[in-house]
C-alpha positions in Angstrom: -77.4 -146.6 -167.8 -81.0 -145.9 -169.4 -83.1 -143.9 -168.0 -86.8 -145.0 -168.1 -89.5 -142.4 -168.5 -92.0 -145.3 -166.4 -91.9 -142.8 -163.4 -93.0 -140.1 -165.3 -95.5 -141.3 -168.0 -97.0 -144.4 -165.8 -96.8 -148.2 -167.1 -97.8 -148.7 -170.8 -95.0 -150.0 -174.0 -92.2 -148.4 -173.7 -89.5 -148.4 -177.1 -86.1 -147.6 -176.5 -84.2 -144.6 -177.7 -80.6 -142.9 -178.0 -79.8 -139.6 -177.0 -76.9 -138.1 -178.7 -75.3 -134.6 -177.8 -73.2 -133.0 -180.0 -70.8 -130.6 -179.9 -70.2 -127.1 -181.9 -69.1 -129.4 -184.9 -71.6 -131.9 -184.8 -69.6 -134.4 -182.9 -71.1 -136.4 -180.8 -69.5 -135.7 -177.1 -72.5 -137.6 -175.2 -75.1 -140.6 -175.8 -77.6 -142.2 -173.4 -80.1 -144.6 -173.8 -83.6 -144.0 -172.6 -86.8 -145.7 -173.1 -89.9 -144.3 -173.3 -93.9 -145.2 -174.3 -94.2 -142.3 -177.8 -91.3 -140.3 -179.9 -93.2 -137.3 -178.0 -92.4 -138.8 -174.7 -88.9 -139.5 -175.5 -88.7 -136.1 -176.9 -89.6 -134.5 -173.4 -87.1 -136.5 -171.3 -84.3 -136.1 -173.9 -84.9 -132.2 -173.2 -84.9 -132.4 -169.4 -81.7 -134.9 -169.4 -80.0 -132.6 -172.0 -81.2 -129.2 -170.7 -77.5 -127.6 -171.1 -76.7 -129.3 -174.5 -75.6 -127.1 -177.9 -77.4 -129.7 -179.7 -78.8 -133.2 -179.4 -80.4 -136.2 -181.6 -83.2 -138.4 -180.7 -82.9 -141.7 -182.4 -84.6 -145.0 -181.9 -82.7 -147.4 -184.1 -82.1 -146.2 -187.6 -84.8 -143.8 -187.5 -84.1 -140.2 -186.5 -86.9 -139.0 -184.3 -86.3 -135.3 -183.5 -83.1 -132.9 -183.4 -83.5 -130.5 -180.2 -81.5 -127.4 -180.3 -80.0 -125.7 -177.3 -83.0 -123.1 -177.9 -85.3 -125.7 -177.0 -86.4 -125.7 -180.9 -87.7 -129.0 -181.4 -87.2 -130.2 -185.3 -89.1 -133.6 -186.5 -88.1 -136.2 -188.3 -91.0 -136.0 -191.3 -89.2 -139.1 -193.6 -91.0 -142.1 -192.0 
């Protein structure tokens, strides 16, 4: 189920992302779609979702938007 970020950012685009967790070897060991109106946006509800998570991926299609660490360390994708 995706979770929609509508509530929380009020009505405007919204693009849809994945949000992958992964484990202590990089594996991914959860994914959920979300969709949200920026990559900032999407970035913020991926961290309150994922809270407890080692590690997780932000991606909206090919593109990798962000990498979040459990540290709450944000790391942006800077090859557009």
């Amino acid at each position: 189920m995706a979770i929609n970020a509508l509530a929380i950012w009020g009505w405007c685009s919204m693009a849809d992302y994945r949000v992958y967790s992964l484990d202590e070897f990089g594996k991914i060991n959860y994914a959920e779609g979300i969709s949200a109106p920026s990559d900032t946006a999407a970035i913020a509800l991926a961290r309150e979702i994922r809270a407890n998570a080692r590690k997780c991926e932000i991606w909206q299609g090919r593109r990798l938007v962000a990498t979040v660490a459990g540290s709450g360390v944000v790391q942006l994708d800077t090859q557009r």
